[in-house]
C-alpha positions as CSV (number, residue, x, y, z in Angstrom):
1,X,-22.1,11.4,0.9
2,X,-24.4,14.6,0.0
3,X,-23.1,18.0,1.5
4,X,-26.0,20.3,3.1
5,X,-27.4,22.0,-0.6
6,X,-26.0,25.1,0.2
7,X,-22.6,24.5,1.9
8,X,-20.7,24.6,-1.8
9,X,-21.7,24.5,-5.0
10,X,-22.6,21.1,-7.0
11,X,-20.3,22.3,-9.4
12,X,-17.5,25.1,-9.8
13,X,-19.0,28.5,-11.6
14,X,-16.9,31.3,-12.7
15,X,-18.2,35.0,-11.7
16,X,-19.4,36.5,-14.5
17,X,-21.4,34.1,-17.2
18,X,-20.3,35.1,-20.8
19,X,-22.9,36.0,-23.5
20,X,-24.6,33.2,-25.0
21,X,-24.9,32.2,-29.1
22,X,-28.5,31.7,-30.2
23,X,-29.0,28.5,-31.8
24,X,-31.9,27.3,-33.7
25,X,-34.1,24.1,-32.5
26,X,-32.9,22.0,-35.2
27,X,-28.7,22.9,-34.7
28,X,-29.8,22.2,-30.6
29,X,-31.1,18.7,-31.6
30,X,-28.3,17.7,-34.2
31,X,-25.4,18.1,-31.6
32,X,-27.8,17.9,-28.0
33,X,-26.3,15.2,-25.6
34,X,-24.3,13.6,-28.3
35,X,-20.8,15.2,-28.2
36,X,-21.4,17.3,-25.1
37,X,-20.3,14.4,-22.4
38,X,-17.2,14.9,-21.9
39,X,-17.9,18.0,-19.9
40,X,-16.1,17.9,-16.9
41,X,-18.3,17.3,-13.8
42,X,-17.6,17.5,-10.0
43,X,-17.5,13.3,-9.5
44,X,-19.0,14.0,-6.5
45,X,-21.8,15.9,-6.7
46,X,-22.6,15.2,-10.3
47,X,-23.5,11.7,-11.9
48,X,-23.3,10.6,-15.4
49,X,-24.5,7.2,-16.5
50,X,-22.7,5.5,-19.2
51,X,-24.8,5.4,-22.4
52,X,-25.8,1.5,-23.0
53,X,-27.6,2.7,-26.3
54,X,-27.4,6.2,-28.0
55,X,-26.2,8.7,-25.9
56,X,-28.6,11.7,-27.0
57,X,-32.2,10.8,-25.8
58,X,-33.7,12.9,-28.6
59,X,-36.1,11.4,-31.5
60,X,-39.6,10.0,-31.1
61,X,-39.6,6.3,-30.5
62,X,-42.6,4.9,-32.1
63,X,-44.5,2.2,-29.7
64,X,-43.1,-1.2,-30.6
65,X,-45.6,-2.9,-33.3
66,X,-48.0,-5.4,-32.3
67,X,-47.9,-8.7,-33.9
68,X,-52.0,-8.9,-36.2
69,X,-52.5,-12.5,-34.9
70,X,-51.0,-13.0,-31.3
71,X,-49.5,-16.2,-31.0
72,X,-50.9,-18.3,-28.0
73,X,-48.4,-18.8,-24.9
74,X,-48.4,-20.8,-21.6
75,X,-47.6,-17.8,-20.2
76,X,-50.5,-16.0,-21.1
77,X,-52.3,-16.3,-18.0
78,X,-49.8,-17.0,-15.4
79,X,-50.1,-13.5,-14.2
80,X,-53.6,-12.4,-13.3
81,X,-55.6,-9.2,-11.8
82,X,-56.9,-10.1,-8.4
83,X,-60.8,-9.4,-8.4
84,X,-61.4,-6.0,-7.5
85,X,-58.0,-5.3,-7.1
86,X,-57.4,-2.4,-9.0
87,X,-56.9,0.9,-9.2
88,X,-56.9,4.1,-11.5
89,X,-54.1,6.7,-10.1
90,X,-52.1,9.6,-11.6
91,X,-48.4,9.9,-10.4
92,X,-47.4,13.2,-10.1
93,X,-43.6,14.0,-10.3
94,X,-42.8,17.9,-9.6
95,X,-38.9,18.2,-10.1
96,X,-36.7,21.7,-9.0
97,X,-33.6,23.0,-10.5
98,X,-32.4,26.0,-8.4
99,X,-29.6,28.1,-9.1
100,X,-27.0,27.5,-6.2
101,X,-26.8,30.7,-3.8
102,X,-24.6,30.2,-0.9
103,X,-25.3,30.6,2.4
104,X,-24.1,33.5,4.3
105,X,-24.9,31.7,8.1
106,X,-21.6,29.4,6.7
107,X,-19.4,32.4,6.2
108,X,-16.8,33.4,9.3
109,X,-16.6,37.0,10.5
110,X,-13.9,37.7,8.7
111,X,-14.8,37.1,5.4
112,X,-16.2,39.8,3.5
113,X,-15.9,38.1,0.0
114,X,-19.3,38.6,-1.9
115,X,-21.9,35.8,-1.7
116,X,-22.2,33.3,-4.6
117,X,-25.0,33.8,-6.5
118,X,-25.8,32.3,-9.8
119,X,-28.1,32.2,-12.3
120,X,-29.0,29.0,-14.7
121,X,-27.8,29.7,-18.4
122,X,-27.6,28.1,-21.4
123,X,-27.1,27.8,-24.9
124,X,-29.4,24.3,-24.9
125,X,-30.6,21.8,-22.7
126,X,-32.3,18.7,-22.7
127,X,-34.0,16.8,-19.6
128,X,-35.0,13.4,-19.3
129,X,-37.4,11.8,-17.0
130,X,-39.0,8.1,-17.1
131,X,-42.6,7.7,-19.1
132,X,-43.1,3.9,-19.0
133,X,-45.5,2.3,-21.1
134,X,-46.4,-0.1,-18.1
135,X,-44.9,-3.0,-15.9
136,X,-45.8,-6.1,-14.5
137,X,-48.5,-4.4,-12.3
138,X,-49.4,-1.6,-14.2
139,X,-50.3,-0.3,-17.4
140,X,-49.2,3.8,-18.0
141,X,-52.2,5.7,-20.2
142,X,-49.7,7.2,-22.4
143,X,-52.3,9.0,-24.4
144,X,-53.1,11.0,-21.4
145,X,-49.4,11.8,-20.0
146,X,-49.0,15.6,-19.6
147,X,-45.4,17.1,-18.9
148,X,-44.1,20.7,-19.1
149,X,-40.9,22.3,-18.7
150,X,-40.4,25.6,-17.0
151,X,-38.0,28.2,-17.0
152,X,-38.8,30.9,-13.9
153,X,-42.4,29.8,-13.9
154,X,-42.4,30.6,-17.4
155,X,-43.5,27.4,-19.5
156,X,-40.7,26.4,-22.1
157,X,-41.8,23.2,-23.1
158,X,-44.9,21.5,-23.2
159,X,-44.8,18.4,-25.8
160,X,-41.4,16.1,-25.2
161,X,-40.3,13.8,-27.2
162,X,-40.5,10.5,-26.7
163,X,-37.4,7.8,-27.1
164,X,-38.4,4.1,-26.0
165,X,-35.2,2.5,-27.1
166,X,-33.5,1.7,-23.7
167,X,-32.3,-1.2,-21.5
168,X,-34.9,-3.0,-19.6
169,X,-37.8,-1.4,-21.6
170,X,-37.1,2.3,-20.4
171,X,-39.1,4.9,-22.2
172,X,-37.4,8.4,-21.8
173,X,-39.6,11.6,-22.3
174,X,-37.2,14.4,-23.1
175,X,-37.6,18.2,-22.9
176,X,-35.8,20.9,-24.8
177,X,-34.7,24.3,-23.8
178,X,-32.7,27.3,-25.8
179,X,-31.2,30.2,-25.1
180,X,-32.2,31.0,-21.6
181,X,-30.1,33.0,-19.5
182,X,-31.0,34.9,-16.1
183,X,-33.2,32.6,-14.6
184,X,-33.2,30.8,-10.5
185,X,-35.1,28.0,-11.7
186,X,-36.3,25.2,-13.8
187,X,-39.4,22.9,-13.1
188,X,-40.5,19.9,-14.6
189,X,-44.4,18.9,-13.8
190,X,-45.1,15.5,-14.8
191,X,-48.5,13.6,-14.6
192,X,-48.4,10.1,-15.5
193,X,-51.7,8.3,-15.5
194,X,-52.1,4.3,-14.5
195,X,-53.9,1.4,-13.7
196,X,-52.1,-0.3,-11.1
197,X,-53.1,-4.0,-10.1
198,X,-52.6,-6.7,-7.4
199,X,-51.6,-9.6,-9.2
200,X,-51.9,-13.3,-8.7
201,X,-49.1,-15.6,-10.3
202,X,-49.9,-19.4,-11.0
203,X,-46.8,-20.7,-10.6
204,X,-47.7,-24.0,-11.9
205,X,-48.3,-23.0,-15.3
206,X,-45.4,-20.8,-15.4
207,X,-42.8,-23.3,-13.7
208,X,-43.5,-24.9,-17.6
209,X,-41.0,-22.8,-18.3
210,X,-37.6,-23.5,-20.0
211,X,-33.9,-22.0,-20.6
212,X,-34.1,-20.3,-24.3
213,X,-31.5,-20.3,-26.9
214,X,-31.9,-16.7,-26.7
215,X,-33.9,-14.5,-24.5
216,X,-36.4,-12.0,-26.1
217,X,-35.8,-8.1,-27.0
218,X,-36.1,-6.5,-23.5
219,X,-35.2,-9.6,-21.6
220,X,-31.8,-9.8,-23.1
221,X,-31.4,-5.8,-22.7
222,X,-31.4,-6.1,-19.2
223,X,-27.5,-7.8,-19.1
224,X,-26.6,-4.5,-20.3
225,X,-24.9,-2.2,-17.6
226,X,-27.4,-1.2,-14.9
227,X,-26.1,1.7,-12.6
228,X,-25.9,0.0,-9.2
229,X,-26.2,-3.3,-10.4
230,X,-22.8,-4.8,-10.9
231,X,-24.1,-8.4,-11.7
232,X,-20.5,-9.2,-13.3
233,X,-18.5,-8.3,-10.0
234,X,-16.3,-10.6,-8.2
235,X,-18.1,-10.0,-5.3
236,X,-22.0,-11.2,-6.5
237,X,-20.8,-13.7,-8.4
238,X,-19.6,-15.7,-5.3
239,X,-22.3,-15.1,-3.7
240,X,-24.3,-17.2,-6.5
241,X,-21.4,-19.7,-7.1
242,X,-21.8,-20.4,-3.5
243,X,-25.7,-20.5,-3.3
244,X,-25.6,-23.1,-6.0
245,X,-22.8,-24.8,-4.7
246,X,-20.3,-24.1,-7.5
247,X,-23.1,-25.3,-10.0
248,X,-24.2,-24.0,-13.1
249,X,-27.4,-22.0,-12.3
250,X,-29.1,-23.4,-16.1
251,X,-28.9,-27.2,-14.7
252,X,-32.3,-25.4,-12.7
253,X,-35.7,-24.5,-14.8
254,X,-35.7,-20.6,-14.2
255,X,-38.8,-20.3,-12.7
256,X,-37.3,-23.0,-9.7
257,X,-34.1,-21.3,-9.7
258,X,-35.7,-17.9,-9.2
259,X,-37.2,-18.6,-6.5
260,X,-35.0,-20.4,-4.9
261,X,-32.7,-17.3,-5.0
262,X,-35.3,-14.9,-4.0
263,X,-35.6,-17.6,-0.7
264,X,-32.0,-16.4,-0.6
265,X,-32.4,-13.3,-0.2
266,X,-34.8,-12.8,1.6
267,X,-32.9,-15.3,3.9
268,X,-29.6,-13.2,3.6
269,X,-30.1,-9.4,3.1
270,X,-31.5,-7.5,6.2
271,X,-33.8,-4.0,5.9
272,X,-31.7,-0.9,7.2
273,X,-33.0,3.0,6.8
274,X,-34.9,4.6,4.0
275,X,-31.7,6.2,2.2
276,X,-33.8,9.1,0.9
277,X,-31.4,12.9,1.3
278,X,-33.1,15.8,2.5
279,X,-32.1,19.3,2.5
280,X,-31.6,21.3,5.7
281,X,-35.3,23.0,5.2
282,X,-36.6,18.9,4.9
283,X,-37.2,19.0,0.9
284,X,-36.3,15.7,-1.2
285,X,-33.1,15.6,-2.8
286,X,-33.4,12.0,-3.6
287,X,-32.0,8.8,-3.2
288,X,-28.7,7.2,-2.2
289,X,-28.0,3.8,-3.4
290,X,-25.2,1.2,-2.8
291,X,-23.1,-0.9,-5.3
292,X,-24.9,-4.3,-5.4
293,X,-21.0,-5.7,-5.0
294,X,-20.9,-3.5,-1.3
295,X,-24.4,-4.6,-0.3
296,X,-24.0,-8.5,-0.9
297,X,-21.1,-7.9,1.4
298,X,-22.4,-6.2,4.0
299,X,-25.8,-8.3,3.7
300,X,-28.0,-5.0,4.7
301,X,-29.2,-1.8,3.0
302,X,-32.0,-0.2,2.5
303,X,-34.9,-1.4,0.6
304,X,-32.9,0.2,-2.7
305,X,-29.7,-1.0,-1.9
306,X,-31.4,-5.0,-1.1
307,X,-33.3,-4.4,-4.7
308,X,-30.1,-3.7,-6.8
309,X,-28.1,-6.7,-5.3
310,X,-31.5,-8.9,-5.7
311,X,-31.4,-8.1,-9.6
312,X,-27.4,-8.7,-9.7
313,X,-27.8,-11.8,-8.6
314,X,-30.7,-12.7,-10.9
315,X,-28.7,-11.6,-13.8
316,X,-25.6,-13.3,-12.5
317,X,-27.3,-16.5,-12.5
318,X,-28.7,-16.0,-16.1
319,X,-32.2,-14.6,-15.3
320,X,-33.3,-11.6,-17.0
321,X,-34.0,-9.2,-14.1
322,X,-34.4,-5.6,-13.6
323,X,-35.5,-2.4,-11.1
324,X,-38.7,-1.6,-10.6
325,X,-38.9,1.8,-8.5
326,X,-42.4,3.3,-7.8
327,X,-44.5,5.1,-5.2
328,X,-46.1,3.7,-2.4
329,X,-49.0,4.6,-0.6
330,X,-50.3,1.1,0.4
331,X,-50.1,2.3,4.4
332,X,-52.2,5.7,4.0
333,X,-56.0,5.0,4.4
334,X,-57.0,7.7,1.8
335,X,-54.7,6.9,-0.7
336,X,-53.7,10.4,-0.9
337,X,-49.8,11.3,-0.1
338,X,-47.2,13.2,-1.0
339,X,-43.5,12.9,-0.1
340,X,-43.7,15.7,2.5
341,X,-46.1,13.8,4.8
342,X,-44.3,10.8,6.0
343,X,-41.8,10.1,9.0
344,X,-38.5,10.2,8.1
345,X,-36.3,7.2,7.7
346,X,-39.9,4.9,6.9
347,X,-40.2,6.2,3.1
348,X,-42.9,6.1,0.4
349,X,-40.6,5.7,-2.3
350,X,-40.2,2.0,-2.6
351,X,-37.7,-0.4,-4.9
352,X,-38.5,-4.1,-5.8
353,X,-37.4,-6.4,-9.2
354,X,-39.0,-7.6,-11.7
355,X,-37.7,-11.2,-13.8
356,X,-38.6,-12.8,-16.6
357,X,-39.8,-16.1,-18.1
358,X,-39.9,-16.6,-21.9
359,X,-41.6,-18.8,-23.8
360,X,-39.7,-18.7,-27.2
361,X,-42.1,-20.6,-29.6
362,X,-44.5,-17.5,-28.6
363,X,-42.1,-14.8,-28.7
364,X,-43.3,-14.1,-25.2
365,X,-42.1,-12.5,-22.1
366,X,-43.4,-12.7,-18.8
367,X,-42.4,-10.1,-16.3
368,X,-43.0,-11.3,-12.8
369,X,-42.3,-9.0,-9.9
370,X,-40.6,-10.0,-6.6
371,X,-40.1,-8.0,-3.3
372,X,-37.4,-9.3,-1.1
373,X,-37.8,-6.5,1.6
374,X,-41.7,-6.5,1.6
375,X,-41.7,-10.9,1.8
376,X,-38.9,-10.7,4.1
377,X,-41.0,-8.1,6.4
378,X,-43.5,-10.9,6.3
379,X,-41.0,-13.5,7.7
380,X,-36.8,-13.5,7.8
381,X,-37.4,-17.3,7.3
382,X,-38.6,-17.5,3.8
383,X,-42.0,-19.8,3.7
384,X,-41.2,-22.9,2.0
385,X,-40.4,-22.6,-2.2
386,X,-43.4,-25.1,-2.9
387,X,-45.9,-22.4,-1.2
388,X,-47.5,-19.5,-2.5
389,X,-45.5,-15.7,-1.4
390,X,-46.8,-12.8,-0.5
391,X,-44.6,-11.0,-2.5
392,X,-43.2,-13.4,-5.3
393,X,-45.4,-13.0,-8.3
394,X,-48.7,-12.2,-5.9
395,X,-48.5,-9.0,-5.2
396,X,-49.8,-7.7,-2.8
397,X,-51.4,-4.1,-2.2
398,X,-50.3,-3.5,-6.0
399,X,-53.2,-1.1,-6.6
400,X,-51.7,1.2,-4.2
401,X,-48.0,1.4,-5.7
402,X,-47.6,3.5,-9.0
403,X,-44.5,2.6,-10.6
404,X,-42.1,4.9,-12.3
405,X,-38.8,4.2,-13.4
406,X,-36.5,1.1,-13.9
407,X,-33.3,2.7,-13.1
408,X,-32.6,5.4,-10.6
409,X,-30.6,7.3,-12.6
410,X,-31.6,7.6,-16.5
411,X,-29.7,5.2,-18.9
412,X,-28.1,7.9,-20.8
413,X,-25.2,10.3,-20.6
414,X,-27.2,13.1,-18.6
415,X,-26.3,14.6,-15.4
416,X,-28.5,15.1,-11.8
417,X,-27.0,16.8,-8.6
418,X,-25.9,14.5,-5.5
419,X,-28.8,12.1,-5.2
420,X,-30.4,10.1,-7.2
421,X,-33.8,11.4,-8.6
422,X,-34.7,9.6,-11.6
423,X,-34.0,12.9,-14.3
424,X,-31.0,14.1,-16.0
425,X,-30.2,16.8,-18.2
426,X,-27.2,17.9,-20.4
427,X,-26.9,22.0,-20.7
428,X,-24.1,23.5,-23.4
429,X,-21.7,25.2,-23.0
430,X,-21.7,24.5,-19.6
431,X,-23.1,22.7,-16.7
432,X,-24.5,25.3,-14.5
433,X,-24.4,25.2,-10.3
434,X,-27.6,24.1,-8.8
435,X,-29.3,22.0,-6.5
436,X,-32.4,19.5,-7.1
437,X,-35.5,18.7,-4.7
438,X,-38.0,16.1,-5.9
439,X,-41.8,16.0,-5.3
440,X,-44.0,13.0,-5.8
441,X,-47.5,12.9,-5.1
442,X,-51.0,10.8,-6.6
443,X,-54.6,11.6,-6.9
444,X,-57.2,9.1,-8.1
445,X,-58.0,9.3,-11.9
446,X,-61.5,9.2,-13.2
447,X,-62.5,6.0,-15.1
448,X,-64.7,7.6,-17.6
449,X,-65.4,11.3,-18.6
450,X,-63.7,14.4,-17.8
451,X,-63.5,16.3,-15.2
452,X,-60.3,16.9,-12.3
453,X,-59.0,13.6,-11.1
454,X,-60.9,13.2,-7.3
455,X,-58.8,13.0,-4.5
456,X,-59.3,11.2,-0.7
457,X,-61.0,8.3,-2.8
């Protein structure tokens, strides 16, 4: 799918790039991402998501209100820290935006056009990138979260905006730019602190759980459209119809019925490349990712690909799922990596689900995580659904994964180049020619006191 970065450009440019109109911060933020999306765009090189809640990510979002007197759940315990199974990490997400310059080694003799080169400019621009407030396994110190924006290693933007009201409990931090013009490149430098945990599930306490009337606020989000994830296609849904034998899936309690699909799964699907894109120079482009409808066809994919038709087939059969994508560094011994240090085709950036339970009376929702690539790496014959999993509510090595993002492409109506990295922006008046390389790296966090984050530890 990706062409080399610099064999074309991601998107057409005309020579010459008119003057642009200053506008002020508050005109930019009035009009920013929500009447800019039908801008044409390559289809592809460039990738919009539909918007399944307000297209323009601008706005605070304030964090949800916690209810004074907590009502007690069942489901309160059901998912547990393992003893001395945690860790405290910082993510760090460094994110390129070059100006496309073509490559004159692609040019025949005889053509003695002048190279492409162009420069990144803009009237506004916004870019998104995932902050989460936490997941099944981890917990995000939001008070600590750092992120800047740069224009030509010049700093732009330094305090984003926050916007928490997304599918699947996706927190957006957003970044503004005006008026720049001239420029090769734009950085984003993201440093996401976490507490990241094994976890051990009692599955006996949470198998008490029941089909709702109605499934709670972020549970419910999730049957939303999820890029990749075509739960309502033709294709997934046979695959469930025939699992349960042309049964309805709610005649199972969910917790029984989720497993039992999981044993599906991990049954069915079998673990093929790493389907990270690298540039010609070995720099991250991103991610390429199958329909869930292709990959429950072809019963293989990569560990992305086997993630997005797991949660299809959650949400086909009623279950509240969703992506979980984070990064791995479970198989390093100091715990220290970055995404230039691996072999290709094994991968650091990993992809698993997350499903929920809900006990209504409470108002609560449990988010228990399931890796179908990780337990099936354990055993292509799933241990028996009475038994304890690796990888089915335990899980295992969770102090070494940091996760990041619930979606590989952000839920909005914001564009990335080629692969799939996790940001997006929206530029006015137009989308300018470029090419993206992503950077993810950790260091350990210190639990008390200040001081620079230790690393090797």
């Amino acid at each position: 799918m990706m062409s080399e970065p610099d064999s074309k450009p991601a998107h057409p440019v005309t020579q010459g790039v008119p003057g642009i109109v200053p506008v002020s911060r508050r005109q930019a933020t009035a009009w920013l991402l929500a009447g800019a999306a039908g801008v044409a765009m390559a289809p592809r090189i460039l990738r919009a998501q539909p918007a399944t809640s307000p297209a323009k990510p601008a706005g605070t979002g304030a964090v949800p209100a916690q209810p004074a007197t907590p009502v007690p759940s069942f489901l309160d315990n059901c998912l547990t820290v393992a003893r001395g199974k945690t860790k405290n990490r910082t993510l760090r997400a460094n994110l390129m935006i070059r100006a496309y310059q073509e490559d004159y080694n692609r040019r025949t003799k005889n053509d003695k056009r002048p190279l492409s080169d162009t420069t990144l400019d803009f009237a506004t621009a916004a870019i998104v990138f995932p902050v989460l407030y936490g997941t099944a396994t981890s917990k995000t110190d939001i008070e600590n979260v750092k992120g800047v924006v740069k224009y030509d290693n010049r700093i732009v933007d330094a305090t984003p905006e926050y916007n928490d009201t997304y599918p699947c409990g996706t927190r957006l931090a957003k970044w503004t730019m005006l008026n720049q013009k001239g420029g090769k490149q734009v950085s984003i430098e993201v440093d996401i602190p976490m507490t990241c945990n094994e976890t051990v599930f009692d599955e006996r306490a949470a198998a008490q759980a029941v089909w709702p009337k109605k499934w709670g606020k972020i549970g419910q989000s999730t049957f939303t459209n999820q890029m990749f994830v075509d739960y309502k296609s033709a294709e997934v849904s046979q695959v469930v119809s025939g699992w349960t034998s042309g049964k309805d899936p709610k005649t199972i309690p969910p917790l029984q019925l989720a497993k039992y699909l999981a044993s599906k799964c991990v049954e069915t699907f079998q673990f093929s490349g790493s389907g990270e894109q690298y540039s010609k120079s070995y720099e991250l482009e991103g991610l390429e990712v199958k329909k869930a409808s292709r990959t429950v066809v072809e019963k293989r994919g990569t560990e992305h690909d086997i993630a997005a038709a797991t949660c299809a087939i959650f949400l086909a059969a009623g279950l509240p799922a969703r992506l979980v994508i984070g990064w791995d560094e479970s198989d390093t011994k100091s715990g220290d990596r970055t995404a230039f240090e691996r072999t290709r085709g094994t991968g650091e950036i990993r992809s698993w689900i997350e499903f929920c339970l809900y006990d209504e009376a409470a108002d609560k929702e449990l988010w228990v995580p399931f890796d179908p690539v990780r337990q099936r790496k354990k055993s292509s014959r799933p241990a028996p659904i009475e038994k304890a999993w690796e990888y089915f509510g335990n899980f295992s090595k969770g102090e070494f994964v940091m996760p990041f993002a619930f979606q590989f492409h952000p839920p909005t109506t914001v564009i990335e180049y080629g692969s799939l990295a996790f940001w997006g922006w929206l530029t006015t008046p137009k989308i300018p020619a470029a090419t993206q390389y992503l950077r993810l790296s950790s260091e350990s966090t210190p639990n008390r006191g200040g001081g620079k984050p230790t690393r090797g530890r």
